[in-house]
Every structure is written in C-alpha cells, then in structure tokens.
Jmol script that loads the backbone (N, CA, C; Angstrom):
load data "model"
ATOM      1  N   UNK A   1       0.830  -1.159   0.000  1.00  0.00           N
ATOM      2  CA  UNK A   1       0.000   0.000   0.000  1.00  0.00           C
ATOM      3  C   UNK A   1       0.889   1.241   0.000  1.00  0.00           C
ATOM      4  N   UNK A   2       0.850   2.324  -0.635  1.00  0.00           N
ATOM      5  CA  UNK A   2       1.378   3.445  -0.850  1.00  0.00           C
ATOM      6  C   UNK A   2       1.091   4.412   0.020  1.00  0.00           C
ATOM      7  N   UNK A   3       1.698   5.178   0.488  1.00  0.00           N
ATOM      8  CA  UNK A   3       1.708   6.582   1.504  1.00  0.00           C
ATOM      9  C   UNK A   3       0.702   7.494   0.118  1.00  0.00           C
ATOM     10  N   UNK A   4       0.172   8.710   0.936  1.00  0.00           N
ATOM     11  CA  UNK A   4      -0.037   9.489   0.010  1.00  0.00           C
ATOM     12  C   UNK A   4       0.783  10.308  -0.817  1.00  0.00           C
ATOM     13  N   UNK A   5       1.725  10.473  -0.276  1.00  0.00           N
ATOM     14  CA  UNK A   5       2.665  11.781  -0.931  1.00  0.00           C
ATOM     15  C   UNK A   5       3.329  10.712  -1.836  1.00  0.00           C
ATOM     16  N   UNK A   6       3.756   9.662  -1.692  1.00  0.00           N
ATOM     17  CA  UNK A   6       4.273   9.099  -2.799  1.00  0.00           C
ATOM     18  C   UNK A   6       3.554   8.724  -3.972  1.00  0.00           C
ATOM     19  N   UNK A   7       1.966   8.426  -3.580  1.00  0.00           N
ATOM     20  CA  UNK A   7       0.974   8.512  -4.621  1.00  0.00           C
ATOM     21  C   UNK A   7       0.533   9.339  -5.335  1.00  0.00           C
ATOM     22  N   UNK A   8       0.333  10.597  -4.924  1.00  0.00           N
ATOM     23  CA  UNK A   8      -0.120  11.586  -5.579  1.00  0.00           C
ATOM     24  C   UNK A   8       1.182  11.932  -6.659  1.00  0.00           C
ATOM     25  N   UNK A   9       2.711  12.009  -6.239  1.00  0.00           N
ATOM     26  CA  UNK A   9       3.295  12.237  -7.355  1.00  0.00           C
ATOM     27  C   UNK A   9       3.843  11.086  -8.372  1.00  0.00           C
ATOM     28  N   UNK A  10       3.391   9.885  -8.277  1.00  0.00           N
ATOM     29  CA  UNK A  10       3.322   8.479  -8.954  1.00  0.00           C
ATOM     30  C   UNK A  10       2.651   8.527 -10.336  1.00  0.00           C
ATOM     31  N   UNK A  11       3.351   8.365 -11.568  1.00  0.00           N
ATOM     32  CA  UNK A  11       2.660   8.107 -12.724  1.00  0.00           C
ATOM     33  C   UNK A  11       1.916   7.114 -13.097  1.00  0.00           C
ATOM     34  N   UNK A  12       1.737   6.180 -11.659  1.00  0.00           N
ATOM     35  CA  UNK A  12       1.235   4.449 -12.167  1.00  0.00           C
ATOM     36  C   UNK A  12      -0.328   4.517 -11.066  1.00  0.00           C
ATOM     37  N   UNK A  13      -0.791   5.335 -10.857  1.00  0.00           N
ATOM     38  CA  UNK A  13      -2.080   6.196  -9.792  1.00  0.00           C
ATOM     39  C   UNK A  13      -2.271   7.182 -10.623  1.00  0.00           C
ATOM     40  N   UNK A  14      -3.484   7.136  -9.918  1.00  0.00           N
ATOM     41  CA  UNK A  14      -4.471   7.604  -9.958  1.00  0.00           C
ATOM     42  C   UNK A  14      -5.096   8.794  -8.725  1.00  0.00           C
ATOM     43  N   UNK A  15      -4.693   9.996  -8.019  1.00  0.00           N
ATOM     44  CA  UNK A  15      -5.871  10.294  -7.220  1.00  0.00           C
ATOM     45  C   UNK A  15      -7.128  11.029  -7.634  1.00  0.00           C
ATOM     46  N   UNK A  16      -8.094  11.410  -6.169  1.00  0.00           N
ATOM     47  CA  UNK A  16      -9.449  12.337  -6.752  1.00  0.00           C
ATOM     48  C   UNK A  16     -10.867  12.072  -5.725  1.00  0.00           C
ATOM     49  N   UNK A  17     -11.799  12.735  -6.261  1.00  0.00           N
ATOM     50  CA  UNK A  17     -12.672  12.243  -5.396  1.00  0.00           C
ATOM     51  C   UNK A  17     -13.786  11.151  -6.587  1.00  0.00           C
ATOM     52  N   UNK A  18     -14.481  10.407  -5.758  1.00  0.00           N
ATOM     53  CA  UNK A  18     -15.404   9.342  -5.939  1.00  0.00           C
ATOM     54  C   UNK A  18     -16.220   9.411  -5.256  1.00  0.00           C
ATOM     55  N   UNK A  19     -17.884   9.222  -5.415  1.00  0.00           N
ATOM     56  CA  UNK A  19     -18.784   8.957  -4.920  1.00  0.00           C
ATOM     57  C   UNK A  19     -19.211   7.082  -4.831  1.00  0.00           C
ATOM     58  N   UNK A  20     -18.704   7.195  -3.062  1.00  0.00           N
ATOM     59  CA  UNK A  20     -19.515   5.531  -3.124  1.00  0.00           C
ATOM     60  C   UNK A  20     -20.722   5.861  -1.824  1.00  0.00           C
ATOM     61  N   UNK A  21     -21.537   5.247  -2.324  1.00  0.00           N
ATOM     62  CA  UNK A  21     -22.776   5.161  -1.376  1.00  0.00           C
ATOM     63  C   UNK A  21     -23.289   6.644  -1.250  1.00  0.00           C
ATOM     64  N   UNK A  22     -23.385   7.518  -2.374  1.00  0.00           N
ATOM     65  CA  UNK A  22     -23.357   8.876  -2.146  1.00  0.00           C
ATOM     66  C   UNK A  22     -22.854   9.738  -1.280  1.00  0.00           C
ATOM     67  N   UNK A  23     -21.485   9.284  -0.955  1.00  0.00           N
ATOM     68  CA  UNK A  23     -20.343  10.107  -0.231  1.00  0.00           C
ATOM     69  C   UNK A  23     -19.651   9.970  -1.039  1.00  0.00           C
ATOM     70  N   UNK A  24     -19.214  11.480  -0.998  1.00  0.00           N
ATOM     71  CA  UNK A  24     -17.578  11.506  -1.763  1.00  0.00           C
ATOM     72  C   UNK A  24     -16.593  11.660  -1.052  1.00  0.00           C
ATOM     73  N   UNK A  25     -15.553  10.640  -1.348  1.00  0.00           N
ATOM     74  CA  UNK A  25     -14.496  10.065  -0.748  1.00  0.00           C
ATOM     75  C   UNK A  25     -12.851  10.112  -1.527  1.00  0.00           C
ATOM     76  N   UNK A  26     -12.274  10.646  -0.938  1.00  0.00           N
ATOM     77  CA  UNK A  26     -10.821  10.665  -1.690  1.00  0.00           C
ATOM     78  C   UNK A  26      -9.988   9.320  -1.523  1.00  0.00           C
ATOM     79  N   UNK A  27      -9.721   8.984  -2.790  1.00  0.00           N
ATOM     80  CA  UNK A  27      -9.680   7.569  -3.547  1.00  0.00           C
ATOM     81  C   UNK A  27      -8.204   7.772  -3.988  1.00  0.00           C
ATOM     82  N   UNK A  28      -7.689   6.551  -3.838  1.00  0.00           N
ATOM     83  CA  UNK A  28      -6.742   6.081  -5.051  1.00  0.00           C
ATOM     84  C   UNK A  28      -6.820   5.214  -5.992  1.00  0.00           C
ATOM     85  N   UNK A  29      -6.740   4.911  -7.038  1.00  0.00           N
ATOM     86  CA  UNK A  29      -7.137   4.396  -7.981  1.00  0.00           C
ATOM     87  C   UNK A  29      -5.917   3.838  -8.483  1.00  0.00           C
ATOM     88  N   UNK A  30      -5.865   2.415  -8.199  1.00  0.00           N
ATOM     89  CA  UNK A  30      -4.172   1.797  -8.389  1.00  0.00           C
ATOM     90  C   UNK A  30      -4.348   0.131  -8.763  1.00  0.00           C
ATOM     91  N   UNK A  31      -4.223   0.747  -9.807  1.00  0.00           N
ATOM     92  CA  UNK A  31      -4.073  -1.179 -11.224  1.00  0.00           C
ATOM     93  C   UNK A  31      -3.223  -2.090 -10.310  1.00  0.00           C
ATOM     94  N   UNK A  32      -2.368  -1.701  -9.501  1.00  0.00           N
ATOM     95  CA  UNK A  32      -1.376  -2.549  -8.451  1.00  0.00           C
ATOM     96  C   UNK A  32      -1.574  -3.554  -7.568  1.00  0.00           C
ATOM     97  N   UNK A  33      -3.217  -2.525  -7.081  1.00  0.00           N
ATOM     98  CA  UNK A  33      -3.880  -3.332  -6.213  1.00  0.00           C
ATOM     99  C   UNK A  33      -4.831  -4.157  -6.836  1.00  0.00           C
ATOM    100  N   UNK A  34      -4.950  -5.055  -6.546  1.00  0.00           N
ATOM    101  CA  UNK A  34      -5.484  -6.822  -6.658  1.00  0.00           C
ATOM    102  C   UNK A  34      -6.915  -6.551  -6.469  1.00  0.00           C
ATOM    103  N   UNK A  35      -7.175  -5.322  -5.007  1.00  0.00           N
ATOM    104  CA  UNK A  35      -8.736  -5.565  -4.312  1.00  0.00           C
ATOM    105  C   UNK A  35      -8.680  -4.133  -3.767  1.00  0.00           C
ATOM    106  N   UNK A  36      -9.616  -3.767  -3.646  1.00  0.00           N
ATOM    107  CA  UNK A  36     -10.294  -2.214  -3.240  1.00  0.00           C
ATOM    108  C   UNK A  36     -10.247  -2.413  -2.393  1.00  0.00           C
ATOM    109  N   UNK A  37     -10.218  -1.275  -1.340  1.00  0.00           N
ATOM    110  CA  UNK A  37     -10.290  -1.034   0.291  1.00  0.00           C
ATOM    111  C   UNK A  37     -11.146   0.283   0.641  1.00  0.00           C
ATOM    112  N   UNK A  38     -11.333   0.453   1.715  1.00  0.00           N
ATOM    113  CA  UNK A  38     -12.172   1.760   2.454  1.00  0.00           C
ATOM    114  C   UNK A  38     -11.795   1.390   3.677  1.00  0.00           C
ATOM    115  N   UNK A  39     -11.576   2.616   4.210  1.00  0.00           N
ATOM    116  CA  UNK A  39     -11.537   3.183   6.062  1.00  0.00           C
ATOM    117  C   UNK A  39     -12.576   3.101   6.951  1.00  0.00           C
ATOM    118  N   UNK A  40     -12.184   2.399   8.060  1.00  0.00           N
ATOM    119  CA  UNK A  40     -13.602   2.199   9.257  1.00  0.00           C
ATOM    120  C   UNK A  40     -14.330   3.876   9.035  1.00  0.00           C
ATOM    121  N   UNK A  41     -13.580   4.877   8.884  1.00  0.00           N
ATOM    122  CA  UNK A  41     -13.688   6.055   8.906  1.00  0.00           C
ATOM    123  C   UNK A  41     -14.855   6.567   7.809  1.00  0.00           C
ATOM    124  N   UNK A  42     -14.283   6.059   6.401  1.00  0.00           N
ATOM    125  CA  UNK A  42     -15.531   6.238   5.305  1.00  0.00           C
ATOM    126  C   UNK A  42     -16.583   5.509   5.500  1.00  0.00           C
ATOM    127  N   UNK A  43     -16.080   4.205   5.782  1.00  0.00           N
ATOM    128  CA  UNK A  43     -17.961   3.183   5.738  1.00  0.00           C
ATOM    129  C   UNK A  43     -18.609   3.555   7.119  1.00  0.00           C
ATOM    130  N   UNK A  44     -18.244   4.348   8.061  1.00  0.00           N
ATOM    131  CA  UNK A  44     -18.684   4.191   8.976  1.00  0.00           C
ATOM    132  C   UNK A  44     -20.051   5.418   8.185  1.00  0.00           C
ATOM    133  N   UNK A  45     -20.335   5.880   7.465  1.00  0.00           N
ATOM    134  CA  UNK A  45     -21.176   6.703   6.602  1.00  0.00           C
ATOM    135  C   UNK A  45     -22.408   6.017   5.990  1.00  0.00           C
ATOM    136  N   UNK A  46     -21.910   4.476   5.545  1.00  0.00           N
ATOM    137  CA  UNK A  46     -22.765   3.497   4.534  1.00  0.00           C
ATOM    138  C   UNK A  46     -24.034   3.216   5.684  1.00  0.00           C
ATOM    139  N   UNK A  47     -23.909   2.879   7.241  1.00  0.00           N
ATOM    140  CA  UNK A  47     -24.874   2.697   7.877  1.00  0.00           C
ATOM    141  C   UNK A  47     -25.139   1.431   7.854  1.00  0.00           C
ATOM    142  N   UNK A  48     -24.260   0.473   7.425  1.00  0.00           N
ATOM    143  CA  UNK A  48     -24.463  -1.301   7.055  1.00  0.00           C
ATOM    144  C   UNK A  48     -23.077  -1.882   7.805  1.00  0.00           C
ATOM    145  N   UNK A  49     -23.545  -3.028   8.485  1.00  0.00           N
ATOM    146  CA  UNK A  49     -22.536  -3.492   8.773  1.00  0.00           C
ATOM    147  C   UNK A  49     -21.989  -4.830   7.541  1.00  0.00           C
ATOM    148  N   UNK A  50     -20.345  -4.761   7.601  1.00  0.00           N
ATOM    149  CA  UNK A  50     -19.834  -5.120   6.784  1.00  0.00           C
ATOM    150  C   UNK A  50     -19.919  -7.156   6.836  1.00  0.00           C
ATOM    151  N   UNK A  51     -19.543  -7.714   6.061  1.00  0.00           N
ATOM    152  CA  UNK A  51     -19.908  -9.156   6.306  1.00  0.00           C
ATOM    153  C   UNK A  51     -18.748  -9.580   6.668  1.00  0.00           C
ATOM    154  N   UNK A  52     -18.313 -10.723   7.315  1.00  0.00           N
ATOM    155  CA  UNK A  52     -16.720 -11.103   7.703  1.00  0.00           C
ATOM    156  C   UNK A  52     -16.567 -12.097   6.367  1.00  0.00           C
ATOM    157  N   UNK A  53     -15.012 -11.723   6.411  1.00  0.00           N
ATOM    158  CA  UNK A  53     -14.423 -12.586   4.993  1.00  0.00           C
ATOM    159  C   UNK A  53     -14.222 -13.684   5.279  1.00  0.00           C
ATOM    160  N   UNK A  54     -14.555 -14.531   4.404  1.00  0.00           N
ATOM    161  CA  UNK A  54     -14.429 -16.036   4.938  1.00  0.00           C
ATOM    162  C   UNK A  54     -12.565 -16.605   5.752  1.00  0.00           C
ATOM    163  N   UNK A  55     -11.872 -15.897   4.901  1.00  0.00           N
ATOM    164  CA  UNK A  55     -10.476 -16.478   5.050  1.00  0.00           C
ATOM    165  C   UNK A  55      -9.755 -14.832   5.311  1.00  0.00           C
ATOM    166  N   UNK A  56      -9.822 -14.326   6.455  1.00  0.00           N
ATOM    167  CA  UNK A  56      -8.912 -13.200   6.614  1.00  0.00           C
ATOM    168  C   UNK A  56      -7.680 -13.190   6.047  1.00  0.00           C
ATOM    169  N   UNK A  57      -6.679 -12.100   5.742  1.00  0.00           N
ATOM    170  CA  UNK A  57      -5.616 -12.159   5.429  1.00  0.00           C
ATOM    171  C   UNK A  57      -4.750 -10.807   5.566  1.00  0.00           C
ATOM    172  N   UNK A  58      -3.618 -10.492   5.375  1.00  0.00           N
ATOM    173  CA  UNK A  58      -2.513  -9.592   5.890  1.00  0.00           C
ATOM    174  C   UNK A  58      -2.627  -9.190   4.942  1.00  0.00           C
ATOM    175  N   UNK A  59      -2.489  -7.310   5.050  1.00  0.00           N
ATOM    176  CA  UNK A  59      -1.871  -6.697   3.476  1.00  0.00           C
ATOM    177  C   UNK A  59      -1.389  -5.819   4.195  1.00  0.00           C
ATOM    178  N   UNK A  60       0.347  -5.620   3.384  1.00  0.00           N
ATOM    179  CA  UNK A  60       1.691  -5.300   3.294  1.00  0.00           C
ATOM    180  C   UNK A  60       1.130  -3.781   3.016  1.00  0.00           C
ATOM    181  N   UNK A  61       1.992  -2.777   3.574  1.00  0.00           N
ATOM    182  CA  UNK A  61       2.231  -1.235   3.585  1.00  0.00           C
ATOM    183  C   UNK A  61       3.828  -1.268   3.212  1.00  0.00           C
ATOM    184  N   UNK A  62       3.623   0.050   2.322  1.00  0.00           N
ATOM    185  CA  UNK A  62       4.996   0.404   1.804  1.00  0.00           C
ATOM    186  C   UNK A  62       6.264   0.353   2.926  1.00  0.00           C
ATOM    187  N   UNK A  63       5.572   1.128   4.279  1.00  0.00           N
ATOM    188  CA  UNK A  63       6.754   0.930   5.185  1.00  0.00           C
ATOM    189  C   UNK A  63       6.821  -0.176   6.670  1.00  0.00           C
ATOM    190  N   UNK A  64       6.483  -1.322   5.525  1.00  0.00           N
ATOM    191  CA  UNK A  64       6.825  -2.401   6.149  1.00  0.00           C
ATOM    192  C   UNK A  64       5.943  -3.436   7.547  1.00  0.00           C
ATOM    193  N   UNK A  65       4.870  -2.539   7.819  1.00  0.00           N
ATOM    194  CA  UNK A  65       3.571  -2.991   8.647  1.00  0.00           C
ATOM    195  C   UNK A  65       2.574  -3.992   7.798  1.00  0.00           C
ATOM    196  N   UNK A  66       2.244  -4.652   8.373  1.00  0.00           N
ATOM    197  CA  UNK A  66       1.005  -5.675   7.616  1.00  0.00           C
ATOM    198  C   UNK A  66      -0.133  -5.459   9.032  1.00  0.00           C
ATOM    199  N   UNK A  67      -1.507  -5.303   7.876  1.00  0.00           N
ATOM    200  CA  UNK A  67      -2.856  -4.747   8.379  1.00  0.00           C
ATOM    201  C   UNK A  67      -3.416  -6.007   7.763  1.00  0.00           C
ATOM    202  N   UNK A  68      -4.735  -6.163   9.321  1.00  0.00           N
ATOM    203  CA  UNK A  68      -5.263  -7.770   8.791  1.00  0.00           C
ATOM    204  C   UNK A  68      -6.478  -7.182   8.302  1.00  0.00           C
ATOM    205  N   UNK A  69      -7.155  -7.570   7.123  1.00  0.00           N
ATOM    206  CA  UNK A  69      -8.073  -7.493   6.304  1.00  0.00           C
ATOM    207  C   UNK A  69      -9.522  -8.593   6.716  1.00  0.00           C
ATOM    208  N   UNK A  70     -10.407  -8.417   7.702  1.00  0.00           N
ATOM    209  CA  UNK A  70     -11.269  -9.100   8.090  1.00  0.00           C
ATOM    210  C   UNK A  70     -12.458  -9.061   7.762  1.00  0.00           C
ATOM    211  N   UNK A  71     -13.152  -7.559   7.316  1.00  0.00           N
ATOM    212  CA  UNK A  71     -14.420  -7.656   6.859  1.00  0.00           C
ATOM    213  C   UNK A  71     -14.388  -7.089   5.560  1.00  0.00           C
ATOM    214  N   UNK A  72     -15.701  -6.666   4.665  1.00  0.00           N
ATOM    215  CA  UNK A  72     -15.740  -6.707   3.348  1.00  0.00           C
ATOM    216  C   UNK A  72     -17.562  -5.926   3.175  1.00  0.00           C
ATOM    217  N   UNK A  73     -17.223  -4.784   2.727  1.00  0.00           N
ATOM    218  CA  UNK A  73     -18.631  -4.201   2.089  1.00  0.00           C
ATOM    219  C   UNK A  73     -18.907  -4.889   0.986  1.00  0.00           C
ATOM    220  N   UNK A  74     -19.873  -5.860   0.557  1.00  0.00           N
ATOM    221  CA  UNK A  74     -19.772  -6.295  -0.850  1.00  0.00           C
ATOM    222  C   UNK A  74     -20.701  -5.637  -1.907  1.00  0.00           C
ATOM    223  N   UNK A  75     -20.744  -5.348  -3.357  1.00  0.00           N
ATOM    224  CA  UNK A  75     -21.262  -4.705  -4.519  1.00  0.00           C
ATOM    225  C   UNK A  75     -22.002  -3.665  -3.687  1.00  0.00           C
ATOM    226  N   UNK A  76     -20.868  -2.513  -3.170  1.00  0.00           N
ATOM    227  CA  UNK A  76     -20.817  -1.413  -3.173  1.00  0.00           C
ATOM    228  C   UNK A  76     -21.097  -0.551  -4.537  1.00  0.00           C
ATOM    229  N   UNK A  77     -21.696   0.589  -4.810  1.00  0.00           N
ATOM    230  CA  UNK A  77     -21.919   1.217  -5.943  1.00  0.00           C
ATOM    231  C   UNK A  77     -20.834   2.389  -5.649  1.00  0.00           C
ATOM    232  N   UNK A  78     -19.926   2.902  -6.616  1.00  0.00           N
ATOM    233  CA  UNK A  78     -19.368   3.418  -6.812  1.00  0.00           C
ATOM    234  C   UNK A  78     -19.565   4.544  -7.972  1.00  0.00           C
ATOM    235  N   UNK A  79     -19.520   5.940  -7.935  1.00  0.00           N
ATOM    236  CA  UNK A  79     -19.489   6.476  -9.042  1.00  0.00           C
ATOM    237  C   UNK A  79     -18.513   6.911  -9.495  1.00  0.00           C
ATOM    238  N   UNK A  80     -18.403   6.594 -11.116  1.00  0.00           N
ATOM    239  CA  UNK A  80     -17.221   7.580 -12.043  1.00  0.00           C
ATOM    240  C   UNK A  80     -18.012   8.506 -12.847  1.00  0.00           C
ATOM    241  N   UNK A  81     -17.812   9.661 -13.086  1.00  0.00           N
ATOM    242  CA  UNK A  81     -17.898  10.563 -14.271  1.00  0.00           C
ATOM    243  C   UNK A  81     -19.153   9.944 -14.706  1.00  0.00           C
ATOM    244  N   UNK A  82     -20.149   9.929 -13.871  1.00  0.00           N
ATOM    245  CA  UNK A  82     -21.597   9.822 -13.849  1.00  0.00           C
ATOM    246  C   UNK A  82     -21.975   8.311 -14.398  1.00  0.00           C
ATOM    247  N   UNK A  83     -20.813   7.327 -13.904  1.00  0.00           N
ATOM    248  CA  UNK A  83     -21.789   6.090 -14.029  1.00  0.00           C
ATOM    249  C   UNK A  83     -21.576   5.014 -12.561  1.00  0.00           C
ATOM    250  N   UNK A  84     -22.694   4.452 -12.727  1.00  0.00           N
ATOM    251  CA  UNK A  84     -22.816   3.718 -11.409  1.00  0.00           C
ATOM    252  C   UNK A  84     -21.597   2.261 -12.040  1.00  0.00           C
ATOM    253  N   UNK A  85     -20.716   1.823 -11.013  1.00  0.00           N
ATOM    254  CA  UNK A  85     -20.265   0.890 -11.256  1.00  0.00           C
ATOM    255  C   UNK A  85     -20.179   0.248  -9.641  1.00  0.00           C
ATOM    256  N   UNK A  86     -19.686  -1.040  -9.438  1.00  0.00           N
ATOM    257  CA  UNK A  86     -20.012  -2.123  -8.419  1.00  0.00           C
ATOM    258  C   UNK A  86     -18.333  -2.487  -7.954  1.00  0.00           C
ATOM    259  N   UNK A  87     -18.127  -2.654  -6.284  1.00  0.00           N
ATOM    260  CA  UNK A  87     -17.159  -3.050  -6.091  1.00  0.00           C
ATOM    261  C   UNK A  87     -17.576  -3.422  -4.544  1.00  0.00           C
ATOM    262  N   UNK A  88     -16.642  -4.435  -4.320  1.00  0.00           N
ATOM    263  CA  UNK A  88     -16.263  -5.078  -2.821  1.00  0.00           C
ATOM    264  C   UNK A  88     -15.345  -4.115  -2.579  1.00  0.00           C
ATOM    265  N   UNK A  89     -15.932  -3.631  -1.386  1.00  0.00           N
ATOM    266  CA  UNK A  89     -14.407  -2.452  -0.577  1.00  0.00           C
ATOM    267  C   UNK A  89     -14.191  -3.480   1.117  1.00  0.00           C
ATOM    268  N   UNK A  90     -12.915  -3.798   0.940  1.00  0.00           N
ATOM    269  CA  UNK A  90     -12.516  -4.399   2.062  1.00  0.00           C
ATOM    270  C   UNK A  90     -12.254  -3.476   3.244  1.00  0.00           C
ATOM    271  N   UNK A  91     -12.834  -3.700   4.152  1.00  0.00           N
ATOM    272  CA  UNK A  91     -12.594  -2.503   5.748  1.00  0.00           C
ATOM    273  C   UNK A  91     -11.083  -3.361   5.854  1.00  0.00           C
ATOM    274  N   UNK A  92      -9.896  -1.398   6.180  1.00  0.00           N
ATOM    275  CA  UNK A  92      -8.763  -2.091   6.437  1.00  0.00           C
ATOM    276  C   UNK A  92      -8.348  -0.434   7.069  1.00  0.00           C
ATOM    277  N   UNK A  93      -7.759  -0.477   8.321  1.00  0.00           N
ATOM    278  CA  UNK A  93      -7.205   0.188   8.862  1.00  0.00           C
ATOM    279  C   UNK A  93      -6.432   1.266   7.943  1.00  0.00           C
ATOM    280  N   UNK A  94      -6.470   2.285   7.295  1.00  0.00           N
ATOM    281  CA  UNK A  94      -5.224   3.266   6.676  1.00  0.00           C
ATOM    282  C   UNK A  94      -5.302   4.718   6.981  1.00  0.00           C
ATOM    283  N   UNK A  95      -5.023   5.401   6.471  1.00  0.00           N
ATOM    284  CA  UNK A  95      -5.102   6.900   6.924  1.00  0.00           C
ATOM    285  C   UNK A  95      -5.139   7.725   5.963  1.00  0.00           C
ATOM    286  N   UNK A  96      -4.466   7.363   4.684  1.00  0.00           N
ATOM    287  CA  UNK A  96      -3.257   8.221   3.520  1.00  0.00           C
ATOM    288  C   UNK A  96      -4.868   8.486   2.934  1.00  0.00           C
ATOM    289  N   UNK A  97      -5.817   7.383   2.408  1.00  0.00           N
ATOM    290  CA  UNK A  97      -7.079   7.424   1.759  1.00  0.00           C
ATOM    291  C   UNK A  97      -8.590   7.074   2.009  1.00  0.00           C
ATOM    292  N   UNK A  98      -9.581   7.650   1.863  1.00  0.00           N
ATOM    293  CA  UNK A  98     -11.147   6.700   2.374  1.00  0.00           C
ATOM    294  C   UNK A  98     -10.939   5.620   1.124  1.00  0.00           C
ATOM    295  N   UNK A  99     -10.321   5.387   0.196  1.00  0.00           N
ATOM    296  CA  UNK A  99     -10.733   4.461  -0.250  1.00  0.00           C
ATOM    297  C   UNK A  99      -9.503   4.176  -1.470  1.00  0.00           C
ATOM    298  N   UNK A 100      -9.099   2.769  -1.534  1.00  0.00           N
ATOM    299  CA  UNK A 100      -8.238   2.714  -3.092  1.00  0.00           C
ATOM    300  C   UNK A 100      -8.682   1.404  -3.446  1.00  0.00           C
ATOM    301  N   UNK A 101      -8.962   1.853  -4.934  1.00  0.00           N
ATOM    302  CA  UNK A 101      -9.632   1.258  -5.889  1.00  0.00           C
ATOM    303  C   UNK A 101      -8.646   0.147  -6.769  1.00  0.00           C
ATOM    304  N   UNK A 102      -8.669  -1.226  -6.751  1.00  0.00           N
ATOM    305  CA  UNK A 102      -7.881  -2.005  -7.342  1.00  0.00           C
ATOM    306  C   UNK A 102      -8.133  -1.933  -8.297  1.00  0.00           C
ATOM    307  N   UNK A 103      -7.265  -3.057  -9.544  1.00  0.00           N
ATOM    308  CA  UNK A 103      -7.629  -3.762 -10.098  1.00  0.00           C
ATOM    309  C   UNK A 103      -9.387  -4.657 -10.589  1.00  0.00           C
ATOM    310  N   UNK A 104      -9.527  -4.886  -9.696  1.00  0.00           N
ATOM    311  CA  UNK A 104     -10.845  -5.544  -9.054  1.00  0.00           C
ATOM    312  C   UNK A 104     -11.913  -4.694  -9.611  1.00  0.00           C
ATOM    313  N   UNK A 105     -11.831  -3.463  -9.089  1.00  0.00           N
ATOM    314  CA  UNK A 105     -13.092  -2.242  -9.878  1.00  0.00           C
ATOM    315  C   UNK A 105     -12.676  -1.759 -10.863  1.00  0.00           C
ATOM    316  N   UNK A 106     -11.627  -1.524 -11.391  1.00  0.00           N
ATOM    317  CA  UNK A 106     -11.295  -1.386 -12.803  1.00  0.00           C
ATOM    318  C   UNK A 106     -11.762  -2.386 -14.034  1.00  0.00           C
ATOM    319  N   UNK A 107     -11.388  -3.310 -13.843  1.00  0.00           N
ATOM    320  CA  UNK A 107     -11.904  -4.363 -13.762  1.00  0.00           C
ATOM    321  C   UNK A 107     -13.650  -4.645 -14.708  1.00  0.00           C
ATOM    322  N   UNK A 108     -14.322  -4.201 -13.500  1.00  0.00           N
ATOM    323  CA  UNK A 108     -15.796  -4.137 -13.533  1.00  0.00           C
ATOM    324  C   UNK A 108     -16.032  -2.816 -14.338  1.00  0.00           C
ATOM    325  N   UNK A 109     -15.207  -1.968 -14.202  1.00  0.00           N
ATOM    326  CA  UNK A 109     -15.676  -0.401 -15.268  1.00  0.00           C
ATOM    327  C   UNK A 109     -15.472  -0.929 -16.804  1.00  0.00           C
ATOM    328  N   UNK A 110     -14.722  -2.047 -16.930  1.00  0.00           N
ATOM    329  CA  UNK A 110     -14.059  -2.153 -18.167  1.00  0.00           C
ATOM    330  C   UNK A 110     -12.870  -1.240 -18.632  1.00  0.00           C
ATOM    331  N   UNK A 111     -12.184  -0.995 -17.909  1.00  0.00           N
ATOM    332  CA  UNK A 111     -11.344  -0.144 -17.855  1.00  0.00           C
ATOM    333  C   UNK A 111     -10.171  -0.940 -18.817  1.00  0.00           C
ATOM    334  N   UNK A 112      -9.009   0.037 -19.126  1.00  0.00           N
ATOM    335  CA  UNK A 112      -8.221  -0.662 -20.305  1.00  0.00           C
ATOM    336  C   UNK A 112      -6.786   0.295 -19.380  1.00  0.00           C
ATOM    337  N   UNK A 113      -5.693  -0.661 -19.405  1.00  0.00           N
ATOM    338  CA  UNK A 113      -4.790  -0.120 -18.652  1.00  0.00           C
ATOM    339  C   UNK A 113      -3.590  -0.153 -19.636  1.00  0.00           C
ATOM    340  N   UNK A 114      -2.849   1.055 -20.054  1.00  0.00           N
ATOM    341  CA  UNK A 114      -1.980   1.038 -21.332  1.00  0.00           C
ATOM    342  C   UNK A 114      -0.820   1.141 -20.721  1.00  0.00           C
ATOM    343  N   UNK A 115       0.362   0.414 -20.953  1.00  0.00           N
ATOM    344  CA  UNK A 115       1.644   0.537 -20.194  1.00  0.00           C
ATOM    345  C   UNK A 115       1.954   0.502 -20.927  1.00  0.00           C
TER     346      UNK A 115
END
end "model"
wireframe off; spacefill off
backbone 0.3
color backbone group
C-alpha cells in the first residue's frame, strides 16, 4: 500500500474524489492493487454493517507494517464521471485514503490499462 505523498506524485495512480454510497471520498485508484479497500472512517457513513471474509488475510504497507483485512462491504456502488459501477471495498485500517480502488473495480468499469 502506498503513503499518500508518494501517490499523488506516482505516474502508475491515480488520485481524486469518488462517490460511493453517495459520499464523496478521496480515492486512489491503483491497477497494483489486486482488491479495493475503504476506512472504518468512510464506511462508517454506509450505515451497514460489513460481512466477515471467509479467510482473513494480511496486506503489506509500503513501510513495512502488515494490516489484517477481516471484513468486506460487498457490490458497493461506486461512481465515475456519472456512471454507477459495483465493487467489494474491504474494511482495512489506513489513513493516507477513504478508499483505493484495485484492479478488481477497474476491472468491472471495463477499464483498459496502457503501459
């Protein structure tokens, strides 16, 4: 997971704001990541409690901490540039963002990633 300051000046990100659950939330948007996330901090907004993941698991921070990944908002609605699209946002402890957007919701936008 990336700090912010190293994200925002990163050519391989994405930042900005996003509307999920009709909150707008400052997002990263990173092909890197595998699976979307959100902050106890943002979902604590959605008013739903989240479902537990069947098989918890650890995800790695740039400076070297691992955060355990236990629950999961599932087909969350997300907006881009006025369209509704669908994502699982995993509840995971961070600070830098309310929310970064994997692979996973790219994914589902049909998104096309040019390297």
């Amino acid at each position: 997971m990336r700090g912010r300051q190293s994200s925002e000046a990163s050519p391989d990100v994405v930042t900005g704001t996003l509307t999920v659950q009709s909150h707008d939330v400052y997002a990263l948007i990173d092909p890197g990541s595998t699976l979307s996330y959100v902050t106890p901090y943002a979902s604590k907004e959605f008013g739903i409690e989240p479902e537990q993941l069947h098989k918890p698991f650890s995800v790695s921070t740039l400076v070297g901490e691992s955060i355990m990944a236990i629950r999961v908002y599932r087909n969350y609605v997300d907006m881009m540039h006025g369209w509704d699209t669908m994502a699982d946002l995993i509840k995971l402890g961070m600070v830098d963002f309310d929310v970064i957007m994997g692979i996973d919701w790219l994914y589902s936008c049909f998104a096309k990633v040019d390297c």
